[in-house]
C-alpha positions in Angstrom: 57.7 190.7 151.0 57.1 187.4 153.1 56.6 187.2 156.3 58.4 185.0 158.6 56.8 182.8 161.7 58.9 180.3 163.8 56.0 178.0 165.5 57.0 175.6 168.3 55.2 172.3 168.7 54.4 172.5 165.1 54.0 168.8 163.9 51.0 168.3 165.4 47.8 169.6 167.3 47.5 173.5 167.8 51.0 174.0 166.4 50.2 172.2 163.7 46.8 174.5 163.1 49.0 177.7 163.5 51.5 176.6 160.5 48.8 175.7 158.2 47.0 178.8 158.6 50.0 180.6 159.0 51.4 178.8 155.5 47.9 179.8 154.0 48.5 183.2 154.4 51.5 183.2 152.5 53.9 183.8 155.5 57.3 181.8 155.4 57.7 179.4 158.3 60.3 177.7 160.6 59.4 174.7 162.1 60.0 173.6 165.7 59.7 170.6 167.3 61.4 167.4 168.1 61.0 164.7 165.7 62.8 165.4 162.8 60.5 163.3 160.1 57.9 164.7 161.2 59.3 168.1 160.7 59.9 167.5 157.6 56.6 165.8 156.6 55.0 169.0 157.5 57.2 171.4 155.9 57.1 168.8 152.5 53.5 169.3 152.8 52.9 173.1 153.7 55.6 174.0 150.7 53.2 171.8 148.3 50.5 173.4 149.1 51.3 177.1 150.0 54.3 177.7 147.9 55.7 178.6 150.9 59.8 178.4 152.5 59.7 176.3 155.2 62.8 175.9 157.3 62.9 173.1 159.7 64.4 173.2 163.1 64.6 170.1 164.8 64.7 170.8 168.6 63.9 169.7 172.2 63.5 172.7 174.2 63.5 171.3 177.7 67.4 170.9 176.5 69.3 174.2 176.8 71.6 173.7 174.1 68.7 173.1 171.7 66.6 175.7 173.0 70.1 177.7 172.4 69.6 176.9 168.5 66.2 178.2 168.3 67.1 180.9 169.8 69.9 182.3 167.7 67.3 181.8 165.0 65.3 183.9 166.1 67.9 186.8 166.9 69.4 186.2 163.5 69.1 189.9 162.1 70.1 188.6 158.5 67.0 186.1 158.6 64.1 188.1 160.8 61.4 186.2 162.3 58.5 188.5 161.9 55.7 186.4 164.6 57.0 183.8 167.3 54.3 181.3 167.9 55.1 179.9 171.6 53.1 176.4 171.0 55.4 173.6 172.8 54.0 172.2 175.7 53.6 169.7 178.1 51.4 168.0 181.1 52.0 165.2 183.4 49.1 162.6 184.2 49.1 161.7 188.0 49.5 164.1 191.4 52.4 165.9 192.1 54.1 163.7 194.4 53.3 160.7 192.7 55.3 161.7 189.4 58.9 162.1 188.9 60.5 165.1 189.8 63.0 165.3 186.6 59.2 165.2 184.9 58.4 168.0 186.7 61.2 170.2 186.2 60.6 169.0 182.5 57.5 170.0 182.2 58.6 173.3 183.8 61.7 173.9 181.6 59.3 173.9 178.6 56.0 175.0 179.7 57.8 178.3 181.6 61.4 178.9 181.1 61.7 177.7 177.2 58.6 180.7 176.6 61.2 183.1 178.8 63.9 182.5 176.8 62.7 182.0 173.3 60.2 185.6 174.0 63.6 187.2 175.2 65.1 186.5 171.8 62.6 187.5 169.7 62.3 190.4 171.4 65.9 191.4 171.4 65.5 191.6 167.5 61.7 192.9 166.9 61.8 196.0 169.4 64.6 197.7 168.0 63.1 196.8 164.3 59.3 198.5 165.8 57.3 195.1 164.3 56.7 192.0 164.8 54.7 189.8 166.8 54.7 186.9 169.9 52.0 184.7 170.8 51.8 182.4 173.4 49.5 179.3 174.1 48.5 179.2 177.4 45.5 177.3 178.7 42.0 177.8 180.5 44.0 175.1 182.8 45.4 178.3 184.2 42.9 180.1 185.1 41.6 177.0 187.7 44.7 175.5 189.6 42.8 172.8 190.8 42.6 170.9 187.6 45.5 170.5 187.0 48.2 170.9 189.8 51.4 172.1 188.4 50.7 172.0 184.7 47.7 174.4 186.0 50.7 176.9 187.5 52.7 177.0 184.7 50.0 178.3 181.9 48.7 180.8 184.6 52.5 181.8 184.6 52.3 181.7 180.7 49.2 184.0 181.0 50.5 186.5 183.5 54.0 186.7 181.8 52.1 187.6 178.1 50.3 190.5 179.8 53.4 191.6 181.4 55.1 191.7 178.5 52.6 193.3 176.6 51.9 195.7 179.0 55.8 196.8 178.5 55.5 196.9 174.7 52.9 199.9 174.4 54.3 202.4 172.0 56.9 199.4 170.2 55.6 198.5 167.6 55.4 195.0 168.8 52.6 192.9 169.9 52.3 190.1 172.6 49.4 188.5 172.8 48.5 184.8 174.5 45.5 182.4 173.9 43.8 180.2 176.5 42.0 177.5 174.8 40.3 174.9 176.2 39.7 171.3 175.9 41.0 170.0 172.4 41.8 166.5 172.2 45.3 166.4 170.1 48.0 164.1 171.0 49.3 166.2 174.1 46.3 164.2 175.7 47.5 161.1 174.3 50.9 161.2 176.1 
């Protein structure tokens, strides 16, 4: 039987490198991210390759009712997501003060509170099913808030929320986990 992973930010950089090697694996896949034709050049390409089903999710999770989609995917007992990949992020170029604040709270929505949310769902469906697995991309960022600013806060928030989490989920069956890589020049850097 196939697995299942749902991988955010999944068109390109580290997302990107998660559904490949997911796809490789032989583990179904839905895809999360914003633009759409992108989405579905990378599902058209991983089901080439792989043989795997790739469902495509089109979503902007700094937007509640999308993030609201993504979700109820992942609660959907009929379709289980076996691994959540918690890949979409964002930084801001500039100091604090000198960038907008709706940027900020942006950056925030998705960096922190899309992780919250989209962990809560999984969750909700893996514990009571004893498997399944959530993994969270943090950064190194967060382990020096100077470099950073606030982008710096919010993956030292990603960080300490994964432990927490996994901390609670001794004895479930279920696994949290985070990564803090650093430096890799993808397109995050770009924008």
């Amino acid at each position: 039987m196939a697995t299942t992973a749902l991988v955010t930010g999944s068109t390109v950089g580290i997302g990107a490198a998660f559904a490949r090697a997911l796809a490789a694996e032989g583990s179904d896949l839905v895809l999360v991210a914003r633009d759409a034709a992108r989405l579905d050049a990378v599902a058209t390409e991983l089901r080439g390759r792989h043989g795997v089903e790739v469902e495509v999710l089109p979503a902007d999770l700094t937007d509640r009712a999308a993030s609201l989609a993504v979700e109820q995917r992942l609660a959907d007992p009929g379709r289980p997501v076996d691994m959540l990949v918690n890949n979409a992020g964002m930084g801001l170029k500039g100091l604090f003060w000198e960038t907008d604040l709706a940027d900020q709270e942006r950056m925030l929505h998705l960096n922190c509170t899309a992780v919250l949310r989209l962990t809560h769902a999984a969750l909700r469906a893996m514990v009571p099913r004893g498997r399944g697995d959530v993994l969270v991309v943090s950064s190194v960022a967060g382990f020096t808030p100077g470099a950073r600013g606030p982008y710096s806060a919010t993956k030292a928030w990603a960080t300490t929320f994964t432990e927490s989490i996994s901390a609670q989920l001794v004895g479930t069956g279920v696994r949290a986990s985070v990564v803090a890589p650093g430096f890799v020049h993808t397109e995050f850097h770009d924008r």
